[in-house]
Structure formats: structure tokens, C-alpha cells
N, C-alpha and C positions, 0 to 999 in steps of 0.2 A: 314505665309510667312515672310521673313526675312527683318527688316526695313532697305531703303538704306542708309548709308551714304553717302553725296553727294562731302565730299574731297577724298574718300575711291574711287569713282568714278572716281573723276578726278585726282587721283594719279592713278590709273589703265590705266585711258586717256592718261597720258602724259608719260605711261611706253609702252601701246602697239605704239602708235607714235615715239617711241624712237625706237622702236623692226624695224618699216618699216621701218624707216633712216637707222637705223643701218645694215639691210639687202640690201638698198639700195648700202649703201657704202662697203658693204661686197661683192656685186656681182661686185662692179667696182672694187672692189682693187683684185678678185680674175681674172679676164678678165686679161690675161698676155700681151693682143694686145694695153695695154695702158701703160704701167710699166713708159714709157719715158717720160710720161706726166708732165710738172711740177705741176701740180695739183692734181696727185698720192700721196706722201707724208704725203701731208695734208690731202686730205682723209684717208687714214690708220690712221693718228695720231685720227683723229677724231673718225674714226671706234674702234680703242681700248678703247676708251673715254667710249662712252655709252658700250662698250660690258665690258668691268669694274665692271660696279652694273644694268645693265638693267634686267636681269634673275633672278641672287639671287633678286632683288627688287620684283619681280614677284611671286618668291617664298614666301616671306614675308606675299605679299599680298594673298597669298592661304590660309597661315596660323590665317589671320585675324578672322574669321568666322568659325573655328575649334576647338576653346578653349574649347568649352562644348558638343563637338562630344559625350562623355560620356551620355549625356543626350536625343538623339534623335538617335543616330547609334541604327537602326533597318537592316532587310531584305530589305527593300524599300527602305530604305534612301540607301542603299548601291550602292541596282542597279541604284537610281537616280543619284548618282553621278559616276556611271561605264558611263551610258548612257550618261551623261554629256561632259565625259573626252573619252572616247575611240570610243563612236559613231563617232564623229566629225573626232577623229585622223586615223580611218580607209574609212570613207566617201572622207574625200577631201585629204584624201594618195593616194588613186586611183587615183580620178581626177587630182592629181597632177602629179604624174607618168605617167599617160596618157599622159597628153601633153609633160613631160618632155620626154620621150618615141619619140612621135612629134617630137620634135625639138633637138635632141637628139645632133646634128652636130651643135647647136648652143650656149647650154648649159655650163655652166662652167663646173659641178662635172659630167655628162655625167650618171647620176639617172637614173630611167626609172622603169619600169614595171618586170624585174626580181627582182629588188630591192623588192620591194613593196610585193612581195610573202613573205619573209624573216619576212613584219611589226610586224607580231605578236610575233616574237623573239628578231628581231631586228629594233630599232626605225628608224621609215624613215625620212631623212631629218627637217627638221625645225621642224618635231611632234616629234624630241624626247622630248619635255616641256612637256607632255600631258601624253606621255610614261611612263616617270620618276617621274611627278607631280603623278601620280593614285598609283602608285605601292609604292610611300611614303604614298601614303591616307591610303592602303593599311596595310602597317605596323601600323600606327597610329590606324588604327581599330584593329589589332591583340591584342597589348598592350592595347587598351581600354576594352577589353572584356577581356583581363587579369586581369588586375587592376585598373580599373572601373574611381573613382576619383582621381586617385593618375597616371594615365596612363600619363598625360602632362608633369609630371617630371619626368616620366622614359623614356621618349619622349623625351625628351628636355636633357637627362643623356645619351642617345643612341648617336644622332644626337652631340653631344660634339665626345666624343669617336670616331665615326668613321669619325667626320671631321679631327681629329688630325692624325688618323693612315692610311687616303686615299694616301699621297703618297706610303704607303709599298702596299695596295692591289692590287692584280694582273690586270689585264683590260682582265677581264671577263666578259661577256653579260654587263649586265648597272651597274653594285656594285660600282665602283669609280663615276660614275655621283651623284646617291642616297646618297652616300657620300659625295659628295661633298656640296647639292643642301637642304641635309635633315637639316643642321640647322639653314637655312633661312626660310624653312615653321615652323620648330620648337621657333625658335623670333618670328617668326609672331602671334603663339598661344600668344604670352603675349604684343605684341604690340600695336593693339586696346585698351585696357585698359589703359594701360602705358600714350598714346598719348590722348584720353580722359580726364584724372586725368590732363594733364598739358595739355592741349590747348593751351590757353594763351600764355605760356610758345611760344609755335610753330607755332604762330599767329603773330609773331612779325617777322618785317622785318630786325631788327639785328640780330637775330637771324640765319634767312636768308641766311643773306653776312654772319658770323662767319661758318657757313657749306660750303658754298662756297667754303672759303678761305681753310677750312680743306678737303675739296673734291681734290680740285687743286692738295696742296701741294701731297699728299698722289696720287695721280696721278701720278703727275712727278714720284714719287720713284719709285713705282708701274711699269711705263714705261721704267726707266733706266734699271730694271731690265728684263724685255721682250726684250730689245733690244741687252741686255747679254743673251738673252736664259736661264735665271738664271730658271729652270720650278718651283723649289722646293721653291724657296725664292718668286717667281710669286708669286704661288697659296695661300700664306700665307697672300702675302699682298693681293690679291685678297680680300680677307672678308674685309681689314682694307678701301677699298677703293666702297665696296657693301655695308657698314651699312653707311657710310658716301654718300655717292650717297643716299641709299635710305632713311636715315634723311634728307637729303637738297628735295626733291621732297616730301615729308612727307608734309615739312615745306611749299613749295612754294605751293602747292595741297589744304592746310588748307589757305594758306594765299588769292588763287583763288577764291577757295567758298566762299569769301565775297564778292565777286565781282558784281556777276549777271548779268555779260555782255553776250556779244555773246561768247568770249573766254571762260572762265568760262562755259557755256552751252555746247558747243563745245566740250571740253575736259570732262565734266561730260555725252557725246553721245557716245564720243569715248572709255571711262571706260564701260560704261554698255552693248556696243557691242566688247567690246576687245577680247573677245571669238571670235565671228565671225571673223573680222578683221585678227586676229591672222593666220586662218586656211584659209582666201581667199589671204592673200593680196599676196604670194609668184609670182601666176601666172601672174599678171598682173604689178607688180613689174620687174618681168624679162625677160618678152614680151618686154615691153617698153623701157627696156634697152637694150635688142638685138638690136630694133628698131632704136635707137639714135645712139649707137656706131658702129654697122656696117651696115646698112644701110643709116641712116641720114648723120653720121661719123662726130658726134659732137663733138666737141672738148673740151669743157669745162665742166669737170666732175663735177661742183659742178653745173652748170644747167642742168646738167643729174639730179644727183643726191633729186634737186629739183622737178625736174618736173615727173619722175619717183613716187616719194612719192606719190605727190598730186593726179596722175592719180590713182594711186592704192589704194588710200583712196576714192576716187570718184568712182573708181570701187566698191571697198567693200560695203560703202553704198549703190549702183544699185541694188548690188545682195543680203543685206540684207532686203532692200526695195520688189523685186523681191519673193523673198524667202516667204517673212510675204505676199503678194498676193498672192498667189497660196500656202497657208499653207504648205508649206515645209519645216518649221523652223525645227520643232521636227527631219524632217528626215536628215538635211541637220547639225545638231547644235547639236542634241540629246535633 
């Protein structure tokens, strides 16, 4: 069984927490019934914020734990990690479709249950991360049984390649996402090491602020250029603004695990269920935002956007909690 590391955890923490905000604020800026808000703006600005490096960070961190797949990628190991990744993504696709199906007149993107027949071709909603993560595990196993020791660097020589030529390939079934997404789990095979060897290094609080200040900057660009529809000049800076996202949470993640507090413990609960998390929190997340804005007809989206989180994170643990009583983990998580 694989030993945890406990910033690895709470950088995983403070990436699926980012994911629920950032859906939070995804579902308010996509709601057209609020656009005149003055508190709309800033949501979006925020919302491009984390959607910046929240994913490629994600993918990074897949990549942590896969540097010596050479060494254990068996028959078993494989289907444990199919069972892992596509259980969950067709378990709580249904469920999700279901309700979305439900409330279908209340929904932003109007998903539902013919969707969801498509899943196994095409990714459904928020699981395409799951979709796309396996089907790069996927290749990464091909090439391993290729070229055994040497498969990381033809891995990591692919994933270069087809990050640089995804604007020319055509948007065919998922090839431009896998393109996109394959050379952040490809970093990630070398960045446990890398981050280990310098600790210290990324344990420090200047450190810290100097990522910060280069997250910012490289944001703003990043932004002006979204704001020109610039798609091609976007996507490029997109990386320059996802390694730097995901070195400042690298950095604040190591610099937490010293901590020992409740935050600290918190964010290391949230990392080792961020699987879970990930696959529940959509439905209760967007319950309680139908709830607020057209029923309640809250006004102020940023204590939507608040209170939304918290209930859907307090949901998730219910139903992780719920889940591990009645042994439904395996069937419910893979």
C-alpha cells in the first residue's frame, strides 16, 4: 500500500475546494437571470482565476504516483485503476443525469438522461476529468509495455508534441482535451521527486509571496487576453499560468503540513476524499443554488456563492460518511 504524503493530501485538498468554488461560481456566472448584478463581474473574474491552473494542478497531481507504473502495471493493477476512475464516472453520471433530468426547467446547460447514454463515447459533464484522466493512464500504460524503463520519457516527448500541435487537431471525440491535459500528468511523473530533493526550498514563506506575485502577474496577461477572445494566445498562456498556480499551492500545501491545526487536518480530509468530493458535490451545489437565486432570490452572489460551497461540502461528507456505513464505498467510488 502506497505511503501517504500528507502536503500531497492537502494540495489535493485545496485543489478539489477550489474545483467546488469554482463550480460554484461557474453555475452563478452561467445563470443569464443574474448578468445585471453588480456582483456578476467579479464573480467571473474570480471564476477564470482558479479555472486558470485548478485542472492542469489536478492533473499534475495524477501524475505524482505514476513515475514507476513500469514497475507494478500488471492485469490487476490496471483494472484497479479502471475501477477507480470510470466506476465512480459512470455511477454518479447516472445519478447525476437523473436529477438533472428532474429539474431539467431549472438547470443551466439543460443535461439530463439522453446525455448520459452517449457517456461511454462522450464525456458527461464535470466527469469529463475522469474520462480524460484514464484514457491518458491509458496511453501511459501502452508506451510502458513498449518501453518498459524508458516509457516516462517517451511519455513526457509525446505529451510535449501534442501540447504544442492541439491548436491544429481537429475536435474530434476528446484528442484536443488529452492534448491539452497529457503534459501536466506528464510534469507530474517528475514532480514528487523534484519537490522532495528541494523541500526546504518550498517550505519557505518567500518563497510563497514570490509565486504569488508571479501567479498574479501572469494572470492579468492571461486575462487580457480572454477578454480579446485571443483562443490561441489563451491556451498558451494557459500552461504559463497552471505551473505557476500549481507551484504557489505546491508551496502553500508543504508550508500547511507544518501546521497541525484543524485547517491543516481539514484540507489533508479534503485531499484523501477529493475523489469522492469531486463525483458528489455537483448535485448539491446546484440544488442550492437554484434554491437561493430563484426561490429565495438572493441577491448577493458572493453569499450565494459562499454558502452554496459549504452546504455541498457538508453534503459530501454526509454521503461519504453514509457511504462507509452501509459499505457502499467500493460500489459508489470503485
Amino acid at each position: 500500500m502506497q505511503t501517504r504524503i500528507e502536503w500531497v493530501d492537502i494540495y489535493k485538498g485545496f485543489l478539489i475546494f477550489l474545483v467546488v468554488l469554482g463550480h460554484a461560481f461557474q453555475g452563478i456566472a452561467a445563470d443569464h437571470t443574474i448578468v445585471t448584478n453588480v456582483d456578476y463581474n467579479y464573480i467571473l473574474y474570480f471564476k477564470y482565476l482558479i479555472y486558470s491552473f485548478h485542472m492542469p494542478a489536478f492533473f499534475i497531481a495524477g501524475g505524482f504516483f505514476a513515475y514507476n507504473l513500469f514497475a507494478k502495471l500488471n492485469i490487476e493493477y490496471f483494472l484497479h485503476r479502471f475501477r477507480r476512475l470510470m466506476q465512480p464516472y459512470f455511477v454518479w453520471g447516472f445519478i447525476t443525469a437523473l436529477f438533472m433530468q428532474i429539474a431539467s426547467r431549472f438547470t443551466n446547460n439543460g443535461l439530463g438522461l439522453k446525455n448520459f447514454i452517449y457517456s461511454p463515447i462522450k464525456p458527461f459533464s464535470i466527469f469529463w476529468f475522469l474520462y480524460v484522466y484514464f484514457l491518458i493512464f491509458i496511453v501511459q500504460s501502452i508506451l510502458t509495455v513498449i518501453f518498459k524503463e524508458k516509457s516516462n520519457k517517451v511519455f513526457f516527448i509525446l505529451a510535449i508534441f501534442l501540447f504544442l500541435i492541439n491548436p491544429l487537431i481537429p475536435k474530434i471525440w476528446v484528442f484536443k482535451s488529452i492534448a491539452t491535459y497529457m503534459i501536466y500528468y506528464a510534469l507530474g511523473l517528475f514532480t514528487l521527486t523534484f519537490v522532495t530533493k528541494y523541500q526546504n526550498f518550498f517550505s519557505k514563506v518567500m518563497t510563497l509571496i514570490l509565486w504569488i506575485v508571479i501567479f498574479l502577474i501572469l494572470f492579468e496577461i492571461y486575462f487580457i487576453y480572454v477578454q480579446k477572445n485571443n483562443l490561441q494566445i489563451v491556451y498558451y498562456l494557459n500552461f504559463l499560468t497552471a505551473i505557476a498556480g500549481s507551484i504557489l499551492f505546491i508551496n502553500l500545501s508543504i508550508i500547511v503540513s507544518n501546521w497541525h491545526n484543524w485547517f491543516s487536518n481539514m484540507n489533508d480530509s479534503f485531499g484523501k476524499y477529493s475523489m469522492q468530493i469531486y463525483v458528489i458535490h455537483l448535485l448539491p451545489l446546484a440544488c442550492t443554488r437554484i434554491f437561493l437565486l430563484r426561490i429565495v432570490h438572493l441577491n448577493n452572489l458572493w453569499l450565494v456563492s459562499g454558502i452554496i460551497t459549504i452546504i455541498s461540502l457538508i453534503f459530501c461528507g454526509l454521503i461519504i460518511k453514509i457511504s462507509k456505513n452501509l459499505h457502499l464505498t467500493k460500489i459508489l467510488f470503485g
